[in-house]
N, C-alpha and C positions, 0 to 999 in steps of 0.2 A: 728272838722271834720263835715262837712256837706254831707250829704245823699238827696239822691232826693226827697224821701219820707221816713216817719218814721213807716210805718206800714208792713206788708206782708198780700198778698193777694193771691187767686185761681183766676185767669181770662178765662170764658171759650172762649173758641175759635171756629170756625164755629158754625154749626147747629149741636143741636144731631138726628143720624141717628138711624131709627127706622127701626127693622124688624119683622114685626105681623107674627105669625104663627096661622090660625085659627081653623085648625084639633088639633093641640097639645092648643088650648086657652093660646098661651105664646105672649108676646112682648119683646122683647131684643132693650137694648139703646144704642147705641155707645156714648160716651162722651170724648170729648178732652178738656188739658186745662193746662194753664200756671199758674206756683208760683209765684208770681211777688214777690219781694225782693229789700228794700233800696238796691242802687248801690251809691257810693263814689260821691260825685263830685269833677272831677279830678281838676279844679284848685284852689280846696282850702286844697290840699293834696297831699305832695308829692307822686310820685310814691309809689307801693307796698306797704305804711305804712295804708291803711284800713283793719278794718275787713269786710270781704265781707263773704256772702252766695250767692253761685251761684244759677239760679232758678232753674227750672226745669220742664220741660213735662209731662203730663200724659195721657193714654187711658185707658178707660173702657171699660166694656161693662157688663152691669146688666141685670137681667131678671127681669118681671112680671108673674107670672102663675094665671090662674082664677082657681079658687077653682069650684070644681064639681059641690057646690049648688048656684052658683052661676053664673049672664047671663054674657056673653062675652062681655063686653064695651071698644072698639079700644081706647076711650079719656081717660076710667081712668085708662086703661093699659099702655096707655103711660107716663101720669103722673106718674104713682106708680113707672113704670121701670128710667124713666130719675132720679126719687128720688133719687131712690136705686144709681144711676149710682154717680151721686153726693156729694153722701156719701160714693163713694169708691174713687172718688176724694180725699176727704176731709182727708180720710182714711190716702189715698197716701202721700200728703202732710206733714198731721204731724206725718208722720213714716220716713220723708226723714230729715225732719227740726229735730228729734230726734236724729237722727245719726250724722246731724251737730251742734247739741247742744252739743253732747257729745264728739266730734273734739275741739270743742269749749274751753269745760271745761278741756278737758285734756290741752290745751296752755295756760287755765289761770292760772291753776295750778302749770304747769312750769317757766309761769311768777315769780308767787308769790315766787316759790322755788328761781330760779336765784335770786331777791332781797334781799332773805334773806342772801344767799351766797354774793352777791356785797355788804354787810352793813357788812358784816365777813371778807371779804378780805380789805376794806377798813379799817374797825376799825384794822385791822394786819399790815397793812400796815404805820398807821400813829405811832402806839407804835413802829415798827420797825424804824422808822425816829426819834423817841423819842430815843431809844437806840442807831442811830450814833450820833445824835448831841446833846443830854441833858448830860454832865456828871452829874446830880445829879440823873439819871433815876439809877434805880439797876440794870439792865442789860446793861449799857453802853459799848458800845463797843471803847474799849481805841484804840488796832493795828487793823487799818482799811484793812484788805488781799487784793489781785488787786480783781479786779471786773472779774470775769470768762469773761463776753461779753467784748467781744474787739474791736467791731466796734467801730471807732472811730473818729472826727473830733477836731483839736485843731484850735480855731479862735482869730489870734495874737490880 
């Protein structure tokens, strides 16, 4: 199966939008921003048979506060706030990819169970064909009963 990329990434998106407040000495960041996520490449994969993580969107919006003994600077208020914003991104991100890790592992889970169930019914399956056609098998089945299902085609 090939993927477009094999990594996951936060892409941010526009500019981040600053609002300075200088009676309160606060700056607030707006930050938007996309998960990028491997997508399937569909012609090397039948339909529906990828695992996929869908992406997903994010907004923030963080604060910077100037400490009392401290002078009001617009530039390292804004860096500090876009930081902050950042990191709520980042935040975001791997609390979404959390909840689809653990989507994730409950279907492997059921994977693995289904297997061990089809290696159960299989291995029952083949001693029960052992039992109509081996007669030296111990539970041979000698008077074969009709078969309940009745569908049926005869081809001369």
């Amino acid at each position: 199966m090939r993927y477009n990329r094999s990594n996951i990434k936060v892409s941010f998106t526009g500019e981040p939008f600053f609002t300075i407040n200088e009676s309160e000495k606060t700056i607030t960041c707006t930050l938007k921003a996309n998960l990028v996520t491997p997508v399937p490449v569909q012609d090397d994969v039948p339909a529906n048979s990828e695992a996929f993580i869908y992406g997903a969107a994010f907004s923030v919006v963080a604060k910077a506060k100037c400490s009392k003994n401290d002078v009001f600077d617009i530039e390292r208020g804004k860096r500090i706030a876009m930081a902050k914003a950042e990191n709520k991104i980042y935040a975001a991100a791997e609390f979404y990819l959390r909840k689809m890790r653990k989507s994730f592992a409950m279907m492997v889970t059921a994977i693995d169970d289904f297997n061990k169930k089809a290696v159960r019914c299989a291995a029952h399956n083949l001693d029960y064909i052992d039992t109509l056609s081996m007669q030296g098998h111990p539970n041979y089945v000698k008077d074969v009963k009709p078969c309940a299902h009745t569908n049926q085609k005869f081809i001369p």
